[in-house]
C-alpha positions in Angstrom: 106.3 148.8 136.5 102.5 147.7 135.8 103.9 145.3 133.2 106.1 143.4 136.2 103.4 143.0 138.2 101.3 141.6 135.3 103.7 138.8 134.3 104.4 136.8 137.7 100.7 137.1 137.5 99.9 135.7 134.5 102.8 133.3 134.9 100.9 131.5 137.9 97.1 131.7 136.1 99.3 129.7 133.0 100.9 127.3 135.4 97.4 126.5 137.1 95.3 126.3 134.0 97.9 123.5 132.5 97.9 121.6 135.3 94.5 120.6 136.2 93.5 120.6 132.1 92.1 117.2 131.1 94.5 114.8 129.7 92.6 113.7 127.0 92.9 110.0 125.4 96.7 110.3 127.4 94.9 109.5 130.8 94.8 105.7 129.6 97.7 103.7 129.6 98.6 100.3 128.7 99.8 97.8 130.7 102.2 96.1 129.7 103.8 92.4 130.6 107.3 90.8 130.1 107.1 87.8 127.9 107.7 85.3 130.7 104.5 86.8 132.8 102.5 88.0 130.0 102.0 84.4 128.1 101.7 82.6 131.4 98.7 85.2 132.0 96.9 84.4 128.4 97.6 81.0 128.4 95.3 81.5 132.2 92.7 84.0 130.8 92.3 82.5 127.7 93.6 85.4 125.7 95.6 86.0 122.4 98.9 87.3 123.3 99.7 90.6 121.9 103.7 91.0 121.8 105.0 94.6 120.6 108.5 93.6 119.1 110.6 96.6 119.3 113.9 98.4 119.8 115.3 101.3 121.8 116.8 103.1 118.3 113.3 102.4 116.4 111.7 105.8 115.3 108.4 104.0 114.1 107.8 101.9 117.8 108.0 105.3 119.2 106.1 106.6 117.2 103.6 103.9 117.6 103.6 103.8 121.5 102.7 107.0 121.2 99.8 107.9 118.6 98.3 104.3 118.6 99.0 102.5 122.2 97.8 105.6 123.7 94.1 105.8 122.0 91.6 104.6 124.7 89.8 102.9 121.9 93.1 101.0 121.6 93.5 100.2 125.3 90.0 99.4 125.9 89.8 96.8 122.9 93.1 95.3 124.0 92.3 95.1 127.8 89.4 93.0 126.3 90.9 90.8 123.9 94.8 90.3 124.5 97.5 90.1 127.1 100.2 93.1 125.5 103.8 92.1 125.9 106.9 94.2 124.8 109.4 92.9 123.7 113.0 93.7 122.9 114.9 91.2 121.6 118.2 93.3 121.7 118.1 93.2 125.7 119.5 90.9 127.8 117.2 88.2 129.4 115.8 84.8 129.3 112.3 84.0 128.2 110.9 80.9 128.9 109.0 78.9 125.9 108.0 75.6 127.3 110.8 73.5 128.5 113.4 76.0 126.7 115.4 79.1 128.0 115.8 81.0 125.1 117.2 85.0 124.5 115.3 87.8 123.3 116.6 87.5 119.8 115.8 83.6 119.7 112.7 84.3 120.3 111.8 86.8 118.2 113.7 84.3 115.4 111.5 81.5 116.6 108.1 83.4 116.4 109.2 84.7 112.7 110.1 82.0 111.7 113.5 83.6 111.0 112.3 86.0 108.9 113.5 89.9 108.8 110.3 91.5 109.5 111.9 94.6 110.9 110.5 96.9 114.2 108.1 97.6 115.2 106.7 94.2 114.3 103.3 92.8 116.0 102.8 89.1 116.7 99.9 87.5 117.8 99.9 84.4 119.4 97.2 81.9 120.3 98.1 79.8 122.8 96.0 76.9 122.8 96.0 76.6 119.2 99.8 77.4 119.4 99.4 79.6 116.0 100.8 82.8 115.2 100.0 85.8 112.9 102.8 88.7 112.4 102.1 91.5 111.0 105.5 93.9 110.9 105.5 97.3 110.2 104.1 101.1 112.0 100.1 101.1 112.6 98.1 104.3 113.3 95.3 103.4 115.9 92.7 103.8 112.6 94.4 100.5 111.1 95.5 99.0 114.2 91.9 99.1 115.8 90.9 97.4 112.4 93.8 94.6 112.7 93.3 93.8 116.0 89.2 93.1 114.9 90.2 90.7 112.5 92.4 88.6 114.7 89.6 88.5 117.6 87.5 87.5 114.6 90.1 85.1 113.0 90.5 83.3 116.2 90.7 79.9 115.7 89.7 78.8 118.9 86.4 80.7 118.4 86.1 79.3 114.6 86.1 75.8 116.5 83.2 77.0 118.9 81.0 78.0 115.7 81.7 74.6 113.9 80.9 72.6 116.9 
């Protein structure tokens, strides 16, 4: 009979310990834009644009969203630097690139440069330079936090501003 007692008990300390435990790095989140929104607001703030080329049946962008994109060290460095846009190509939609209306899987083709990269598959863009730099394939935050340093430091906007 003691042992009845015991267990509803324990059942409630469990439920209340879990819930107000500290989230660790899962706390932080990323916001993230739509491609039509997301290079409007770079192009604006002067910021690379970071698109996260994905699919819905990719194990490794799963796996990415959620043991690199959830680091704080992550999100704090790319709050800083970048404007993050997902991308899907395989959905439906229109995203605007200048004058042109194109689908999600034209534009992933037109930022490749038609070439099979895979998913997940990270592109950076510089908009007033109108480069880009891919770099396709599953990052743990370790790596990632060390390619997204060298393409703050590659910018070439900023390589102007030194030469000038």
């Amino acid at each position: 009979m003691k042992k009845l007692i015991y267990l509803p008990i324990f059942f409630v300390a469990f439920l209340a310990l879990t819930s107000f435990a500290p989230g660790g790095e899962k706390e932080y989140e990323l916001k993230w834009y739509t491609w039509n929104e997301g290079y409007a607001k770079a192009e604006k703030q002067k910021k690379i644009v970071l698109v996260d080329v994905y699919t819905e049946w990719c194990g490794w962008c799963k796996r990415m969203d959620k043991d690199t994109y959830t680091k704080k060290q992550i999100i704090d460095y790319i709050n800083k630097e970048f404007v993050p846009v997902k991308l899907n190509p395989e959905l439906d939609g229109k995203y605007n690139v200048d004058t042109f209306k194109l689908s999600g899987e034209q534009l992933f083709n037109t930022l490749t440069n038609n070439k099979n990269t895979g998913y997940p598959t990270i592109i950076f863009i510089y908009p007033k330079e109108r480069q880009i730099t891919l770099f396709p394939g599953y990052q743990d935050a370790e790596k990632f936090k060390t390619t997204l340093e060298g393409v703050v430091a590659n910018h070439p906007g900023k390589k102007k501003k030194k030469e000038d």
